[in-house]
Each structure stands twice: as C-alpha cells, then as structure tokens.
C-alpha positions, -999 to 999 in steps of 0.1 A, spaced: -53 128 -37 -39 132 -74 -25 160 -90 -18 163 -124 8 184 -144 12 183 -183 37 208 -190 61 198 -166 49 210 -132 46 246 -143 9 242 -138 -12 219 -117 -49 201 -120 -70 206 -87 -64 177 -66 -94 148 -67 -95 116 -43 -83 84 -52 -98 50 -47 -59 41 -22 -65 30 3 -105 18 -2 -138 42 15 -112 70 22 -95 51 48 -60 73 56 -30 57 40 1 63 41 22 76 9 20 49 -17 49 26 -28 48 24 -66 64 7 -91 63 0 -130 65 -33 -150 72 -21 -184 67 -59 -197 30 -56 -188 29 -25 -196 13 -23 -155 18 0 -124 19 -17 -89 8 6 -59 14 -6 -26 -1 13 7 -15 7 42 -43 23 61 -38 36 98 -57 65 119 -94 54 105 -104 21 112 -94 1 150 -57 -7 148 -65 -46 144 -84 -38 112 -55 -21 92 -43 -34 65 -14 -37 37 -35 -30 -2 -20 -40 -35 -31 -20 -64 -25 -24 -103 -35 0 -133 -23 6 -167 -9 42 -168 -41 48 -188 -64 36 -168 -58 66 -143 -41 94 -158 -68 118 -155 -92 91 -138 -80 90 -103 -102 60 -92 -89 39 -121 -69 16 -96 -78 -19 -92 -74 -31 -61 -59 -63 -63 -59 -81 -26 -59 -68 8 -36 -85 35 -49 -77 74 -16 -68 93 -2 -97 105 -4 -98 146 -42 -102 140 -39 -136 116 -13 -153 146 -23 -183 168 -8 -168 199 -19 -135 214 -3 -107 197 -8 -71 203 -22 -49 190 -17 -18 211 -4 5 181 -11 17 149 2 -2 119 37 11 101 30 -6 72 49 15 49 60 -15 17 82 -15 -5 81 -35 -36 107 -46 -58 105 -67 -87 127 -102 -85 119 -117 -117 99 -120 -145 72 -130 -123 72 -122 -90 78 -90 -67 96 -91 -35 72 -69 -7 86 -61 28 67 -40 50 73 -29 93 46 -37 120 49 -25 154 38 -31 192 47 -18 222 62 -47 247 73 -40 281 72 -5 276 95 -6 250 81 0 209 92 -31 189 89 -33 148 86 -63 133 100 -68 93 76 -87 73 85 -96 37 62 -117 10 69 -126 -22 37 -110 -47 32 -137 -80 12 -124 -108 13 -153 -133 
C-alpha cells in the first residue's frame, strides 16, 4: 500500500495498492534505493505466503519519482528472479517460505550489489543461505 503526506506527515492520503510485488502477491517491505544520476528509484522485494513456496520469487522495480508519486502502480517491474533452490541441478528443498528480504547497494556507476537470505529446514535444523548478485543497468 502507499500513503502519501505533503505537508510533512501532519496529514495522510488514504492508502491505495501498489503494483510490488505483481497480482497482489504478499511481499515483504521493499528495499529502495535512489540513483540521482538517472534521476531513477530501484525497489527491491520478494513474495511469500501467496503462491507455493517453490514459486516465490526476488522482483526488481524502477520508476522515476514522478512516475508514482500519486500513481501508486507507476513501478516498472524490471525482472523477476525465482528463489534459487528451485533453478539447482541437485535436489534442493523447498520445505519453507522464502526470506528474501534484499538489500541493494550501488557499487559503481553502473552496477548495484543485491544480496538477499533463502532458507530450508535440514535435519531438523532451519539453515539460511546468503545469496548476492551483482544488478547491471547499462
């Protein structure tokens, strides 16, 4: 959901649905950042709860301030990455729900650094796995 304040939180604009995550999957709180060079937010989430635990997935979004200030479904969703123990050659599980929760942080000009937690339960015993990709936008 959005909310909007324009005198300083003092007053508040009913909330309205966003298009993070996509078809009002649950997400967790988004990661966000701003390039100031492109003039470009970068809004980083992950879906859990509403679809089977092997479908969640990790979403990059981008939007120009201006594209959603008062436009809440002004996000572009950018790519979706399916959480990783379902991409692997051997037999993962995929007996949990998906951490997810990224963090993004800009490494250069061109590329951000993303790192994000995946978990399973193995022998009884809840492991978490840190994932990290480097995001490129030429």
């Amino acid at each position: 959901m959005q909310v909007e304040s324009y005198d300083n939180g003092k007053t508040w604009t009913e909330p309205v649905a966003t298009n993070i995550p996509p078809n009002l999957h649950w997400g967790a709180a988004p990661q966000l950042i701003y390039d100031k060079n492109r003039d470009m937010l970068i809004a980083l989430t992950s879906d859990r709860y509403s679809r089977p635990d092997e479908q969640n997935s990790l979403f990059i979004y981008s939007a120009s301030p201006n594209d959603i200030l008062g436009s809440p479904e002004g996000w572009k969703l950018q790519h979706e990455l399916r959480r990783p123990w379902a991409g692997l050659k051997q037999e993962g599980p995929l007996n949990q729900n998906f951490y997810g929760y990224p963090t993004i942080a800009q490494i250069n000009e061109q590329e951000y650094l993303v790192v994000f937690t995946e978990r399973a339960v193995l022998e009884g015993t809840e492991h978490a796995n840190l994932y990290y990709f480097r995001f490129i936008i030429q």
